[in-house]
N, CA, C and O atoms as a Tinker XYZ file with bonds, in Angstrom:
   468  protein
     1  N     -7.894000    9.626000   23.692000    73     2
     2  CA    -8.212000   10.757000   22.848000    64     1     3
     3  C     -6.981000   11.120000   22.024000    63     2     4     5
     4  O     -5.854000   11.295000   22.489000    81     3
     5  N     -7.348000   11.214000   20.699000    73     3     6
     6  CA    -5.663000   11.734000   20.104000    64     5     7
     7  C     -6.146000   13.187000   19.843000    63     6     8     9
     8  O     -7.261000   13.699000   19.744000    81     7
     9  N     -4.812000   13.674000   19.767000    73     7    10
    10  CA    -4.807000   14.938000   19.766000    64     9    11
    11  C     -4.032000   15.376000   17.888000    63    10    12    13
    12  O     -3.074000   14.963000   17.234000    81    11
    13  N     -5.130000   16.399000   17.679000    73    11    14
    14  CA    -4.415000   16.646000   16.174000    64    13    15
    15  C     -3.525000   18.071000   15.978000    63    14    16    17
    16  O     -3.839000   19.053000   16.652000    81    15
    17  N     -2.744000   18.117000   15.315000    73    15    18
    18  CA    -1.475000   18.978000   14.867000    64    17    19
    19  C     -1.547000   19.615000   13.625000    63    18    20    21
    20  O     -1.197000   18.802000   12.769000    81    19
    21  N     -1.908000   20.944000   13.013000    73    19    22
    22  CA    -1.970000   21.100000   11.997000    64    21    23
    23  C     -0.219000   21.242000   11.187000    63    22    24    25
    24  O      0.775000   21.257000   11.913000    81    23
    25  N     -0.128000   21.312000   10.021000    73    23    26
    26  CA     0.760000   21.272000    9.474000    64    25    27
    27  C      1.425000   22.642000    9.815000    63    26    28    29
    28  O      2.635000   22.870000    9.840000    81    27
    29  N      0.351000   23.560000   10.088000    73    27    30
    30  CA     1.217000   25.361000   10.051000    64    29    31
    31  C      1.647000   25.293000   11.432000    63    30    32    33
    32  O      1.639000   26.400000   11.971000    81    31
    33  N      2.016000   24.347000   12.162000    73    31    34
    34  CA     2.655000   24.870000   13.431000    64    33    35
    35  C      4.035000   24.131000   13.269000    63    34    36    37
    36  O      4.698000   23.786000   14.247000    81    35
    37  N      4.305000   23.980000   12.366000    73    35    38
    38  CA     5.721000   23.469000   11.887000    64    37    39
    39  C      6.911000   24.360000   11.691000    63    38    40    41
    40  O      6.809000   25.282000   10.882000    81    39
    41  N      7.843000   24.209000   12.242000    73    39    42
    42  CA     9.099000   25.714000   12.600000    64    41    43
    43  C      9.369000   25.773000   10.930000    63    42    44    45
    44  O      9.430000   24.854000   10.113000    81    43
    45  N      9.507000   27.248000   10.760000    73    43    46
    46  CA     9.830000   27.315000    9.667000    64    45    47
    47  C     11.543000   27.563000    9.642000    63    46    48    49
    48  O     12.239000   28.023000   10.548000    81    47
    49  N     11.963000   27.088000    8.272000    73    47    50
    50  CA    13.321000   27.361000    8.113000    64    49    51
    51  C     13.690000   28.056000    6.760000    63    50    52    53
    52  O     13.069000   28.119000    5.699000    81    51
    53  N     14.836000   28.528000    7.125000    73    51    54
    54  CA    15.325000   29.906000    6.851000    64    53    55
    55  C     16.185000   29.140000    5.186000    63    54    56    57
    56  O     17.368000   29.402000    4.967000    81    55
    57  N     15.497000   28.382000    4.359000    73    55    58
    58  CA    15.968000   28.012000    3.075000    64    57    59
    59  C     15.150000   28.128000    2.356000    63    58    60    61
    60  O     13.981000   28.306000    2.697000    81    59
    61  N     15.700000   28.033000    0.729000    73    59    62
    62  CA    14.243000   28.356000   -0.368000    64    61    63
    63  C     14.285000   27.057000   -0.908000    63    62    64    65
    64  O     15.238000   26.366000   -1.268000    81    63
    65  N     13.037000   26.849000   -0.896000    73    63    66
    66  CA    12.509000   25.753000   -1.704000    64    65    67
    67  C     12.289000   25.944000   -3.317000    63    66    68    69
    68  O     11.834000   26.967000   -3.828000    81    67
    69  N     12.663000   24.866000   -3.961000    73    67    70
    70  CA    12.608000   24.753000   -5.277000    64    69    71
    71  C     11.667000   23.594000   -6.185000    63    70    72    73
    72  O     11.173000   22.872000   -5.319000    81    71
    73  N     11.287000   23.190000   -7.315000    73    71    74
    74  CA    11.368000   22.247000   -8.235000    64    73    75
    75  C     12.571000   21.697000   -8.762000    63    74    76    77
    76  O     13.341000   22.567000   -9.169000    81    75
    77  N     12.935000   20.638000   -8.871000    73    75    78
    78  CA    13.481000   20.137000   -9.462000    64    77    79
    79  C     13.283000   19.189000  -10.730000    63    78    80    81
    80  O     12.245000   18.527000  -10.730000    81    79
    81  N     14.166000   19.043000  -11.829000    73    79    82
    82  CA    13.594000   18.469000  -13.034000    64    81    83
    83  C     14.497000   16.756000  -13.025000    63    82    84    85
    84  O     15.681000   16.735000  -13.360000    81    83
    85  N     13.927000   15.716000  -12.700000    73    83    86
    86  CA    14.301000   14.651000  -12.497000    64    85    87
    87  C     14.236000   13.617000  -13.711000    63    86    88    89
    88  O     14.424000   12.411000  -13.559000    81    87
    89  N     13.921000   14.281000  -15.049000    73    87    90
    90  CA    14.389000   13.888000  -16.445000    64    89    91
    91  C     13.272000   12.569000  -16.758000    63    90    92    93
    92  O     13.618000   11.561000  -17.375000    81    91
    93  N     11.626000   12.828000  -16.112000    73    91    94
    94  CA    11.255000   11.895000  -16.338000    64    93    95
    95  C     10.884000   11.669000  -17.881000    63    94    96    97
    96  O     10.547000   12.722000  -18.423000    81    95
    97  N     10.872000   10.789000  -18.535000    73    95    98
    98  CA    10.858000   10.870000  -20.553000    64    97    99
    99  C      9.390000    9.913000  -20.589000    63    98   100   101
   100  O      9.257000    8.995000  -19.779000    81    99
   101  N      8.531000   10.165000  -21.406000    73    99   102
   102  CA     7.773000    8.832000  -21.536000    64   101   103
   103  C      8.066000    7.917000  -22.289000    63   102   104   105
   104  O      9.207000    8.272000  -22.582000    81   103
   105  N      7.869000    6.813000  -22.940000    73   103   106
   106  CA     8.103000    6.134000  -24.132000    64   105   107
   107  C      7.740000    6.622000  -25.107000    63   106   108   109
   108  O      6.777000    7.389000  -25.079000    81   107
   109  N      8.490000    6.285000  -26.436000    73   107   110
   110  CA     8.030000    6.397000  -27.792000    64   109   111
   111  C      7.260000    5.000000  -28.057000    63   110   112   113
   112  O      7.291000    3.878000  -27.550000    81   111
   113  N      6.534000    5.646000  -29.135000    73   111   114
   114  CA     5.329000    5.084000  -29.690000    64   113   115
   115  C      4.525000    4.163000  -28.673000    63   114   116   117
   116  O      4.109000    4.428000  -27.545000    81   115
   117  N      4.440000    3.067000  -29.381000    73   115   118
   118  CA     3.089000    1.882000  -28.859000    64   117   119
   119  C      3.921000    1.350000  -27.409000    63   118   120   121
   120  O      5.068000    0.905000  -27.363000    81   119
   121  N      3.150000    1.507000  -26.485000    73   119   122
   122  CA     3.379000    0.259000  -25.412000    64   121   123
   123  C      2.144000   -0.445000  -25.219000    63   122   124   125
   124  O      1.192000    0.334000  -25.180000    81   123
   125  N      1.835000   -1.647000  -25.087000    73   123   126
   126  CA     0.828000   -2.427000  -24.921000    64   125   127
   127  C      1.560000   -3.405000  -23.728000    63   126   128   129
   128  O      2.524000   -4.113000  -24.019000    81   127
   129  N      0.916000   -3.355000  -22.174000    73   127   130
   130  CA     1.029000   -4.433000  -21.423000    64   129   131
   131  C     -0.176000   -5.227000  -21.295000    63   130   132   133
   132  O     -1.230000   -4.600000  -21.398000    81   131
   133  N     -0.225000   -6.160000  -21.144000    73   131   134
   134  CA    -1.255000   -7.152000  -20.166000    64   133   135
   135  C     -1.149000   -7.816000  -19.220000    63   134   136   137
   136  O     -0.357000   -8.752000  -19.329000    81   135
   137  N     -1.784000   -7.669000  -18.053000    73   135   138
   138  CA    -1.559000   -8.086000  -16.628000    64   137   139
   139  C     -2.815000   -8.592000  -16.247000    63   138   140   141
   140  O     -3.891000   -8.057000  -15.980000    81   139
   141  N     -2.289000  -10.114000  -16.302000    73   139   142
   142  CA    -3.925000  -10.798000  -15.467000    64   141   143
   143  C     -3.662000  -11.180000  -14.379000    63   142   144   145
   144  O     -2.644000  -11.828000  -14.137000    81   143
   145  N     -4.627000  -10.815000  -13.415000    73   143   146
   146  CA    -5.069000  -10.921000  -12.310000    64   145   147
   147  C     -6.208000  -11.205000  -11.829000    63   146   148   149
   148  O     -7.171000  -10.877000  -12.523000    81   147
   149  N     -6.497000  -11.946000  -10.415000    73   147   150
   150  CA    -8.008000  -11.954000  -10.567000    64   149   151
   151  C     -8.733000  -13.198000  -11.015000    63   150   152   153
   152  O     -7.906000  -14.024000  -11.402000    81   151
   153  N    -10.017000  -13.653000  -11.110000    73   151   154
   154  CA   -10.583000  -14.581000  -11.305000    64   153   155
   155  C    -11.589000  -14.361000  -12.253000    63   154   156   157
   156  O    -11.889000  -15.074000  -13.210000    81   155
   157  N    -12.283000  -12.856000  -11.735000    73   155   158
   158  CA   -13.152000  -12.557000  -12.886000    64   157   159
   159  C    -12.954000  -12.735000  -14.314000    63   158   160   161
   160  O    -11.961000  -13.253000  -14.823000    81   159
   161  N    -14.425000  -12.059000  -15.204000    73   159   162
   162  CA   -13.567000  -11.905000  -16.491000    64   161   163
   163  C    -13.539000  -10.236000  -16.873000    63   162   164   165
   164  O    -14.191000   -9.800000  -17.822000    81   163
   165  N    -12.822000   -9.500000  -16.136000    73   163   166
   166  CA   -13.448000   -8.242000  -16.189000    64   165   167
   167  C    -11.834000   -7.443000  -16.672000    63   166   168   169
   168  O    -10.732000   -7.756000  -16.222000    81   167
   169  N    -12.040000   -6.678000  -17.399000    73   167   170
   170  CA   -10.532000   -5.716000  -18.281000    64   169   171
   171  C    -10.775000   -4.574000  -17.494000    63   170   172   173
   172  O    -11.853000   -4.411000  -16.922000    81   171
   173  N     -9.792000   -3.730000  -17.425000    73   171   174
   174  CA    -9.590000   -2.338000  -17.219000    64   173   175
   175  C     -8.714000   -2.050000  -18.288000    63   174   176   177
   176  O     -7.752000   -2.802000  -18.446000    81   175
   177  N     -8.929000   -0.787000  -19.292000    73   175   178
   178  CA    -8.466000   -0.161000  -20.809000    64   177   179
   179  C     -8.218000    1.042000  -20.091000    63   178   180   181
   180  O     -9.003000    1.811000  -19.537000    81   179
   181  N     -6.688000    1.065000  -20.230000    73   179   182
   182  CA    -5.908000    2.392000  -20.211000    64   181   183
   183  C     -5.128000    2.840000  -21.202000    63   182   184   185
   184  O     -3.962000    2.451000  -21.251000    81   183
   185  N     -5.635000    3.738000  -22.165000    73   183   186
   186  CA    -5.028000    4.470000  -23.446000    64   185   187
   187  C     -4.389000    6.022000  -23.066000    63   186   188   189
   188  O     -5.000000    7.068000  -22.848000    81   187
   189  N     -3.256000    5.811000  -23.072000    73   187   190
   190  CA    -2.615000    7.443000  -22.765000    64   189   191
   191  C     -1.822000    7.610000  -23.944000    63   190   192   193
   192  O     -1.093000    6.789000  -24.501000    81   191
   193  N     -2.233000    9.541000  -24.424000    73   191   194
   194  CA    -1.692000    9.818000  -25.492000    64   193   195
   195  C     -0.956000   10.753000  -24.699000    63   194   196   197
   196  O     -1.354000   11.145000  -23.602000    81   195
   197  N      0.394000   11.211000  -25.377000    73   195   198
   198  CA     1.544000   11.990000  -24.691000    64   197   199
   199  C      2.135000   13.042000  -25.349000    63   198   200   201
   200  O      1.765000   12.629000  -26.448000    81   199
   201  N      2.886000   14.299000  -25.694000    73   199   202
   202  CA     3.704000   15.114000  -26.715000    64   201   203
   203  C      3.551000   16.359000  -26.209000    63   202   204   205
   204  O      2.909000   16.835000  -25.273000    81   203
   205  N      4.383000   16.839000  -27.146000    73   203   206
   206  CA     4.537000   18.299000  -26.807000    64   205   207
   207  C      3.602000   19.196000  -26.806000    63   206   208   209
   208  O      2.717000   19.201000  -27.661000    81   207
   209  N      3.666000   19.898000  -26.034000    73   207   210
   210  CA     2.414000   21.574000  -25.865000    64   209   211
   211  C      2.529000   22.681000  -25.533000    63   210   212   213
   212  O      2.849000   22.994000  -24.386000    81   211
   213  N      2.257000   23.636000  -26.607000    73   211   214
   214  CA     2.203000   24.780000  -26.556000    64   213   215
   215  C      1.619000   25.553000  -25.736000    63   214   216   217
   216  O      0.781000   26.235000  -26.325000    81   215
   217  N      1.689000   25.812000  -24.377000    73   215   218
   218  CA     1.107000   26.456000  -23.689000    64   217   219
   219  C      0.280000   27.650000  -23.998000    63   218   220   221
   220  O      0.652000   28.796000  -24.254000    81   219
   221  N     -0.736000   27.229000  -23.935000    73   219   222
   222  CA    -1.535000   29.061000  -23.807000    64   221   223
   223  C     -3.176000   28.897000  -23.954000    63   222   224   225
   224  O     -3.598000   27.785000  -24.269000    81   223
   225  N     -4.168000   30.042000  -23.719000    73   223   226
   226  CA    -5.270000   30.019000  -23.670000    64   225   227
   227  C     -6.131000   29.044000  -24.227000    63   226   228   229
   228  O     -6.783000   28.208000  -23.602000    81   227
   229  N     -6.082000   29.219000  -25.482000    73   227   230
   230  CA    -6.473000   28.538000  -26.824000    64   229   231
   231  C     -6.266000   27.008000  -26.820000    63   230   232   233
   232  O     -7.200000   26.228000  -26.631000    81   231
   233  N     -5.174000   26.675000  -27.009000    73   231   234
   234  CA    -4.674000   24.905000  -26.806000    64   233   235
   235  C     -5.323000   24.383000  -25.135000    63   234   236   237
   236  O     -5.863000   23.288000  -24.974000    81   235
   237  N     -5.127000   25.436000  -23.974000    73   235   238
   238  CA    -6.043000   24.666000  -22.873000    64   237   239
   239  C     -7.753000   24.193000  -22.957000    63   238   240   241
   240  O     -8.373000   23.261000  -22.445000    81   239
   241  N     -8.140000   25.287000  -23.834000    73   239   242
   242  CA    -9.797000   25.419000  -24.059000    64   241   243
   243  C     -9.805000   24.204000  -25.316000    63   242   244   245
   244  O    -10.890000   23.626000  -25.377000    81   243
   245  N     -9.049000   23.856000  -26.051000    73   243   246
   246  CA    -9.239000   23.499000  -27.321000    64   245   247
   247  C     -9.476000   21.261000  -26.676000    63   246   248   249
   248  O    -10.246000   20.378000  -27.057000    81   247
   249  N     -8.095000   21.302000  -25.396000    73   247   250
   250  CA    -7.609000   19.966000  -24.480000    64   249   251
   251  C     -9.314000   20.143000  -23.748000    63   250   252   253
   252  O     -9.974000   19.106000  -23.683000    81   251
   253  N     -9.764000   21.072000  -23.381000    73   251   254
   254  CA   -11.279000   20.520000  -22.544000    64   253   255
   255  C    -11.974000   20.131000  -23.065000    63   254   256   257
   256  O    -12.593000   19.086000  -22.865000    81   255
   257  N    -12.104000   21.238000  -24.285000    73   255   258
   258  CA   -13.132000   20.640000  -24.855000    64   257   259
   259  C    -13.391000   19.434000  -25.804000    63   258   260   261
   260  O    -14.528000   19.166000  -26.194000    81   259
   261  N    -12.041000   18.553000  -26.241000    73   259   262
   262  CA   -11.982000   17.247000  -27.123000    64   261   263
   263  C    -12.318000   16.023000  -25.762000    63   262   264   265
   264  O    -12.786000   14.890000  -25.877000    81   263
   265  N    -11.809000   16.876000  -24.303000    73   263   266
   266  CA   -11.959000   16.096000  -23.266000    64   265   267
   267  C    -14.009000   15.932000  -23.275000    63   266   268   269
   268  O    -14.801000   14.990000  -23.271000    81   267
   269  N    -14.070000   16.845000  -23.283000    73   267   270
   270  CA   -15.197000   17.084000  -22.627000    64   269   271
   271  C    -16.659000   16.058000  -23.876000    63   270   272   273
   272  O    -17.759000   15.556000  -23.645000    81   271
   273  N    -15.866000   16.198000  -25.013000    73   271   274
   274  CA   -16.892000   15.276000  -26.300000    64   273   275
   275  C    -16.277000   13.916000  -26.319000    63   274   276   277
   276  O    -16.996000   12.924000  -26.433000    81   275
   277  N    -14.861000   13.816000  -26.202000    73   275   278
   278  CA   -14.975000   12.654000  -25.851000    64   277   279
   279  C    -15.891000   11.986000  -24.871000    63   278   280   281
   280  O    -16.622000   11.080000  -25.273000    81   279
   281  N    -15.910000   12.379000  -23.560000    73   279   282
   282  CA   -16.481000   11.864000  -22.426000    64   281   283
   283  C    -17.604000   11.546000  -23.021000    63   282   284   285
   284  O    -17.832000   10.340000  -22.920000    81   283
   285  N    -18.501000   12.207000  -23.674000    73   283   286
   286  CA   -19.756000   12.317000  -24.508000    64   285   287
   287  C    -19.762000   10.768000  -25.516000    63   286   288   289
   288  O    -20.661000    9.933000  -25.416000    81   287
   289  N    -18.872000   10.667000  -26.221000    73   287   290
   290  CA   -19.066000   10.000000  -27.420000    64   289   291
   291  C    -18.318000    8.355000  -26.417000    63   290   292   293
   292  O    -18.871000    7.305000  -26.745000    81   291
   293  N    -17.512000    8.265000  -25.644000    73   291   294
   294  CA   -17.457000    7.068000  -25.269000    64   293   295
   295  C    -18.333000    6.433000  -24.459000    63   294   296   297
   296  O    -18.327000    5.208000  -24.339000    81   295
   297  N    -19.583000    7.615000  -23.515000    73   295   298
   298  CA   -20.561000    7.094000  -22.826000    64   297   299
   299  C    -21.402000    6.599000  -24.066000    63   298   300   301
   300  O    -21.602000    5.411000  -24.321000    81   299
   301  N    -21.763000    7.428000  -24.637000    73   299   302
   302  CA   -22.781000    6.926000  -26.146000    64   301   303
   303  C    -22.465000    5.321000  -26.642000    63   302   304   305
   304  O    -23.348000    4.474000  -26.780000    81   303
   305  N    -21.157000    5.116000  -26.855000    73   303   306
   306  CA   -21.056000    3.625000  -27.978000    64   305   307
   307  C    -20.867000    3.101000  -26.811000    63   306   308   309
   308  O    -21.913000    2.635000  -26.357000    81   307
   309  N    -19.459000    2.916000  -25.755000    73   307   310
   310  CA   -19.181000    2.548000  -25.141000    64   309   311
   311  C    -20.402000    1.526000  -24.274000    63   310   312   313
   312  O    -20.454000    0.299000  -24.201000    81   311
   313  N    -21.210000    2.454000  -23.747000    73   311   314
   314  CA   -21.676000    2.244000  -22.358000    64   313   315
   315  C    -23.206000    1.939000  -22.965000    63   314   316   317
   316  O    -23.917000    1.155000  -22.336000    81   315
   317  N    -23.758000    2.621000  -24.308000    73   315   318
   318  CA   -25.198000    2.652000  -24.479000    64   317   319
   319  C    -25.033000    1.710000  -25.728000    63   318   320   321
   320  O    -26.062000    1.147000  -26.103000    81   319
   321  N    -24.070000    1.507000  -26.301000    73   319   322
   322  CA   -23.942000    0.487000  -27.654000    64   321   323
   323  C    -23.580000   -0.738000  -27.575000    63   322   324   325
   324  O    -24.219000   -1.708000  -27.983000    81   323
   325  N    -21.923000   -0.738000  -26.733000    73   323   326
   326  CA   -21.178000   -1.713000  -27.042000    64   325   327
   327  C    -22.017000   -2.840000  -25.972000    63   326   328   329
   328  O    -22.574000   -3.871000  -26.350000    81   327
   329  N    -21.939000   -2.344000  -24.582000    73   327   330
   330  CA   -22.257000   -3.004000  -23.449000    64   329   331
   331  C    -21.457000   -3.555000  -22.494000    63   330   332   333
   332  O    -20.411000   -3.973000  -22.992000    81   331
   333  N    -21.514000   -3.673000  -21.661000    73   331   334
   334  CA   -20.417000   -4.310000  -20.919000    64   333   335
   335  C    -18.975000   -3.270000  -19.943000    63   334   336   337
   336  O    -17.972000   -3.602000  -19.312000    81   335
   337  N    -19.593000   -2.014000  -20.285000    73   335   338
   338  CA   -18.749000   -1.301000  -19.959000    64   337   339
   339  C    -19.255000   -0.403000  -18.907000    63   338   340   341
   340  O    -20.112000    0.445000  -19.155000    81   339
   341  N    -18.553000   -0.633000  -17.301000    73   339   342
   342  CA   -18.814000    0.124000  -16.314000    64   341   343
   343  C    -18.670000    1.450000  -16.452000    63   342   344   345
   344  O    -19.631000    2.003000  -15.919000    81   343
   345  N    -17.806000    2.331000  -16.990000    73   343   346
   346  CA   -17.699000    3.124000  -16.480000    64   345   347
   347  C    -16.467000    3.911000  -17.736000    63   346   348   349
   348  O    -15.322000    3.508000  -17.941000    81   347
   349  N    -17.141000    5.074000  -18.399000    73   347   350
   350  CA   -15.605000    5.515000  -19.223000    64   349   351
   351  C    -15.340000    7.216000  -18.511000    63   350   352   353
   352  O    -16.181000    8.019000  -18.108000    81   351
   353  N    -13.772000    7.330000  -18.570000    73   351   354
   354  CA   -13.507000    8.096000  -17.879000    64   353   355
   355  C    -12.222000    9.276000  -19.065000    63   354   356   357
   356  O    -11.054000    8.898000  -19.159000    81   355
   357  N    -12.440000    9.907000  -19.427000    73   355   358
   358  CA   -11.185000   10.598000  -20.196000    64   357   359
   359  C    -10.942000   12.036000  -19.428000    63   358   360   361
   360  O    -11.773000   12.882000  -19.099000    81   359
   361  N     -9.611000   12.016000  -19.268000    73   359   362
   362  CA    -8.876000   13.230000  -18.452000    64   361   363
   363  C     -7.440000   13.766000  -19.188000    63   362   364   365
   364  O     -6.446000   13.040000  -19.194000    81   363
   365  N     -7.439000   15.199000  -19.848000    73   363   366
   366  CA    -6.475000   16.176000  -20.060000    64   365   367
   367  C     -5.627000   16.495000  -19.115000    63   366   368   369
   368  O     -6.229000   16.814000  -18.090000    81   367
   369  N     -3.878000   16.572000  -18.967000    73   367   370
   370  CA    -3.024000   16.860000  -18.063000    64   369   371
   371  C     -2.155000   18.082000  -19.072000    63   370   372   373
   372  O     -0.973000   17.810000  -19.280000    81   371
   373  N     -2.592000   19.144000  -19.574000    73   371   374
   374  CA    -1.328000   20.011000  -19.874000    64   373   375
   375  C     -0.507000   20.466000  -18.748000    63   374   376   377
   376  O     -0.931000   21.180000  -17.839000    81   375
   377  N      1.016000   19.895000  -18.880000    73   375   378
   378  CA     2.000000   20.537000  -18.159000    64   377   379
   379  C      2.358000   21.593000  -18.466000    63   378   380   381
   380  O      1.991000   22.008000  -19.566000    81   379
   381  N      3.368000   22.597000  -17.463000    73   379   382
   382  CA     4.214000   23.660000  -17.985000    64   381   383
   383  C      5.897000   23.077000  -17.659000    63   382   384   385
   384  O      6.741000   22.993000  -18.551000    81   383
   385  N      6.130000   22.744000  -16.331000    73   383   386
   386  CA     6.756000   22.182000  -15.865000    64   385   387
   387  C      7.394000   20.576000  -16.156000    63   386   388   389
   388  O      6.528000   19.717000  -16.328000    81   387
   389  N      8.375000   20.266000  -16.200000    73   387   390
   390  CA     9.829000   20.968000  -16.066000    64   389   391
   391  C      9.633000   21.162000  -18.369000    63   390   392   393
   392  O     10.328000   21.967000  -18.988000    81   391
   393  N      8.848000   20.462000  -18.894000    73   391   394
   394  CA     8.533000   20.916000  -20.602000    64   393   395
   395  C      7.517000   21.294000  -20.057000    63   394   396   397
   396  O      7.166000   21.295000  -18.877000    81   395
   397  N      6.936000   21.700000  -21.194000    73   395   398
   398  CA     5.518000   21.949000  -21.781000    64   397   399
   399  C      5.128000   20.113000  -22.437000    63   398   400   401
   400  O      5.712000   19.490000  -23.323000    81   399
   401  N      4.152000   19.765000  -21.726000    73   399   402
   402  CA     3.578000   18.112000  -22.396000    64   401   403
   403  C      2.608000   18.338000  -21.968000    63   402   404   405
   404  O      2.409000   19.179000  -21.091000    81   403
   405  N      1.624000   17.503000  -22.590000    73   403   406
   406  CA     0.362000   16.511000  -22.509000    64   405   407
   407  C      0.242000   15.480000  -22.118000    63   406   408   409
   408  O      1.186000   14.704000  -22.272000    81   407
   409  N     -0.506000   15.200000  -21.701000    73   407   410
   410  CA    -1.146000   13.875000  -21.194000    64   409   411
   411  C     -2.497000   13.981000  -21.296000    63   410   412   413
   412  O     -3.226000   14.810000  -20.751000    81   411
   413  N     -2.929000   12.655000  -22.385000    73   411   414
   414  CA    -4.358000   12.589000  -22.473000    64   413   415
   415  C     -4.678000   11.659000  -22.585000    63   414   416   417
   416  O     -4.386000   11.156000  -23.670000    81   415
   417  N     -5.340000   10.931000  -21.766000    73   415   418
   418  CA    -6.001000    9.014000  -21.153000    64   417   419
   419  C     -7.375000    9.249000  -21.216000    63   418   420   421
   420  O     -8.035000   10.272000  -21.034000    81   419
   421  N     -7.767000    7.773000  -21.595000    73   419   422
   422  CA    -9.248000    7.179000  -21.277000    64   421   423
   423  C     -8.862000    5.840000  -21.027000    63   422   424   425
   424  O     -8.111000    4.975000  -21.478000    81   423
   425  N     -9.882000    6.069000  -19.907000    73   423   426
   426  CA   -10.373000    4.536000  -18.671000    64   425   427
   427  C    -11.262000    4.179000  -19.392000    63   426   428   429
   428  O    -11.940000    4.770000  -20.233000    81   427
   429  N    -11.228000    2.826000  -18.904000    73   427   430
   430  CA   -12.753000    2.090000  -18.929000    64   429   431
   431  C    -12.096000    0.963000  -18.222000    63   430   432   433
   432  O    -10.920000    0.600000  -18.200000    81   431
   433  N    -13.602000    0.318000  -17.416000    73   431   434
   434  CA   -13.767000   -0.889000  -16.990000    64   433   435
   435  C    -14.332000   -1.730000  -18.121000    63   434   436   437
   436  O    -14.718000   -1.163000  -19.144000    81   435
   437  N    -14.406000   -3.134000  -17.990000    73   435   438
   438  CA   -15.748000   -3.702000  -19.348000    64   437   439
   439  C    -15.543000   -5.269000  -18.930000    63   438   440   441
   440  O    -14.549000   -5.757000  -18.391000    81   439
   441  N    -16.358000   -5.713000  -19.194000    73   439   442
   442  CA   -17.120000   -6.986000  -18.865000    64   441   443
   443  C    -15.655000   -7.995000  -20.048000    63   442   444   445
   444  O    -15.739000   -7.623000  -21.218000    81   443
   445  N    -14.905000   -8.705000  -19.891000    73   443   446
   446  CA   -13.989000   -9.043000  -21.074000    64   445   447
   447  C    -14.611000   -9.775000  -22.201000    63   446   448   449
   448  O    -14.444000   -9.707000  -23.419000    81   447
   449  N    -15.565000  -10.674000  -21.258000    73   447   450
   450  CA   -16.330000  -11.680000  -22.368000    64   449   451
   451  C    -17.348000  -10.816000  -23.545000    63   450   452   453
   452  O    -18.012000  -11.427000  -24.382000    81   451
   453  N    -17.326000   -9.122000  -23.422000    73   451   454
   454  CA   -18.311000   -8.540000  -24.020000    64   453   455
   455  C    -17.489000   -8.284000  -24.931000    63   454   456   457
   456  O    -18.316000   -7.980000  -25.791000    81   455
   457  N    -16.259000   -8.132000  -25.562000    73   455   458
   458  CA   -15.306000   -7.714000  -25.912000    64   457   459
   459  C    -15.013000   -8.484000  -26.945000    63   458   460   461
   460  O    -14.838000   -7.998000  -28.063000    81   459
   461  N    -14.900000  -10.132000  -26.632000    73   459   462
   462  CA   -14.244000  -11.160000  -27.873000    64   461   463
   463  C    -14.894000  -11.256000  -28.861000    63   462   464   465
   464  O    -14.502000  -12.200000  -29.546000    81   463
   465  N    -15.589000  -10.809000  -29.214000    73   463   466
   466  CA   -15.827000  -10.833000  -30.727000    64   465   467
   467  C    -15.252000  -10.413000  -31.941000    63   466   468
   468  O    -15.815000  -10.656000  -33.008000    81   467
């Protein structure tokens, strides 16, 4: 039988905890890798857009909702047009911490051979 331990019975100590800013930078402009693996003929498409952001009400509602039509418009061509495509996925990251940035990606899986044309 194992026996389980929650995390709150852990001695507490008498220091303050912080964030620290560890200077991560993203790249400028275009990076394009390709990594084959695998036998199939199957791609995974990862597009991340990155920059500065103005924190506040307005710019968070403004990041859902381009999230939220994208999701819309890449199921439409993507998945009901193009073909070949499992699955599209787009996700908004506004930071505050340690800048103010963005992060804004879309996934997809897709069949590769649907693609070469």
């Amino acid at each position: 039988m194992h026996r389980h331990t929650s995390l709150g019975t852990l001695p507490a100590t008498d220091r303050e905890e912080t964030w620290q800013d560890v200077n991560l930078q993203t790249p400028e402009g275009t990076v394009v890798k390709t990594v084959y693996k695998g036998k199939e003929p199957q791609s995974r498409v990862n597009i991340t857009f990155n920059g500065s952001y103005e924190a506040s009400r307005k710019a968070s509602h403004q990041m859902e909702s381009l999230e939220m039509l994208l999701d819309i418009i890449l199921f439409e061509e993507l998945r009901e047009e193009r073909g070949g495509v499992y699955g599209a996925g787009v996700n908004t990251s506004p930071q505050r911490r340690p800048r103010e940035t963005y992060r804004f990606s879309i996934s997809f899986g897709c069949d590769l051979n649907a693609w070469k044309s």
